[in-house]
C-alpha positions as CSV (number, residue, x, y, z in Angstrom):
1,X,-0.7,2.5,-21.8
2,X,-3.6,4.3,-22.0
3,X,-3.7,8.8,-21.8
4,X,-5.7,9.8,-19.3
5,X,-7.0,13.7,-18.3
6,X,-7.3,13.7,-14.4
7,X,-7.6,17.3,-12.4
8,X,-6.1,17.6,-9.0
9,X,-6.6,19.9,-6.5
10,X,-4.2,22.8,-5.8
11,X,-2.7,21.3,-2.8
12,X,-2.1,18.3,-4.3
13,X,-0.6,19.4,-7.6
14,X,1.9,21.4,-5.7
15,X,2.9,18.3,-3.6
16,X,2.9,16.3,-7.1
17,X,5.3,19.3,-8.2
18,X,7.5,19.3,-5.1
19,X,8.4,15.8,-5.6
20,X,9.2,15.9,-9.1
21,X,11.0,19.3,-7.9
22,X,13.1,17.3,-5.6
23,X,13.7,14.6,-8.7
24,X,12.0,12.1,-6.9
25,X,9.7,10.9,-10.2
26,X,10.4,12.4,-13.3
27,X,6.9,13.5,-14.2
28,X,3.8,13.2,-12.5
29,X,2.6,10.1,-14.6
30,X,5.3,8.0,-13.0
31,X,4.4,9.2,-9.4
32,X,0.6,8.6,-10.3
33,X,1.5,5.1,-11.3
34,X,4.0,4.5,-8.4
35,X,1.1,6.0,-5.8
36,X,-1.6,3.4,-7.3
37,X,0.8,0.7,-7.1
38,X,1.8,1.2,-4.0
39,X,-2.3,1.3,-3.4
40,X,-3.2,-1.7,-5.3
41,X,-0.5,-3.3,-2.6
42,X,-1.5,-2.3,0.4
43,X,-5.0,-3.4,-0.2
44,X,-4.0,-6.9,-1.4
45,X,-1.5,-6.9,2.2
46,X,-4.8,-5.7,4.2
47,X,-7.2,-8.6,2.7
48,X,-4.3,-11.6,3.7
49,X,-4.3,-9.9,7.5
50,X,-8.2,-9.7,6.9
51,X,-8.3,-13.3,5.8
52,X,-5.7,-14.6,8.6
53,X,-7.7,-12.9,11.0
54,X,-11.4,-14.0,9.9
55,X,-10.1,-17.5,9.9
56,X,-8.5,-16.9,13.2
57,X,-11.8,-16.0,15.0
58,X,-13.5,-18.8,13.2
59,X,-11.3,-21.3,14.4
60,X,-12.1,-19.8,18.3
61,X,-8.5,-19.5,19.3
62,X,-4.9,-20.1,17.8
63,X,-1.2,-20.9,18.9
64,X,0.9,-18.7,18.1
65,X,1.9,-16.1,20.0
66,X,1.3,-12.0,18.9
67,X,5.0,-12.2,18.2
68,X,4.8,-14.9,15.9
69,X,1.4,-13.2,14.2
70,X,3.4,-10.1,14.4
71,X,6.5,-11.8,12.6
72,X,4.4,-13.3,10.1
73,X,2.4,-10.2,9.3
74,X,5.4,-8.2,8.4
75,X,6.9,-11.1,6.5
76,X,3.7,-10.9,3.9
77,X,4.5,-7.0,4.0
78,X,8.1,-7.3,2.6
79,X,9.2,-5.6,6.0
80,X,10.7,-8.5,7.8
């Protein structure tokens, strides 16, 4: 892994505190990582509904219903 020196603001390096307070990360490294991560996630979740939905207004229409697009969406999420 590579060191890195990053400065936060004072609002957010007493929320980074308060959750290493509450020992939910060990040090602010992990919760840095974990925060990109969870980043880095989310934007590759937003490109696939991006994707679904540029090819959905190229193709002029589609059959499935907004439950099915619904129940799809959150299966690519993890949350269904």
């Amino acid at each position: 892994m590579t060191r890195q020196s990053i400065t936060f603001t004072k609002p957010n390096d007493e929320w980074l505190k308060s959750q290493i307070d509450r020992e939910e990360y060990s040090s602010k490294s992990e919760l840095v990582n974990d925060l990109i991560r969870q980043a880095r996630k989310a934007s590759v979740q937003i490109d696939w509904i991006r994707a679904k939905i540029d090819r959905a207004e190229k193709s002029g229409f589609t059959t499935d219903s907004k439950d099915e697009i619904l129940k799809q969406s959150k299966s690519s999420l993890g949350n269904g």
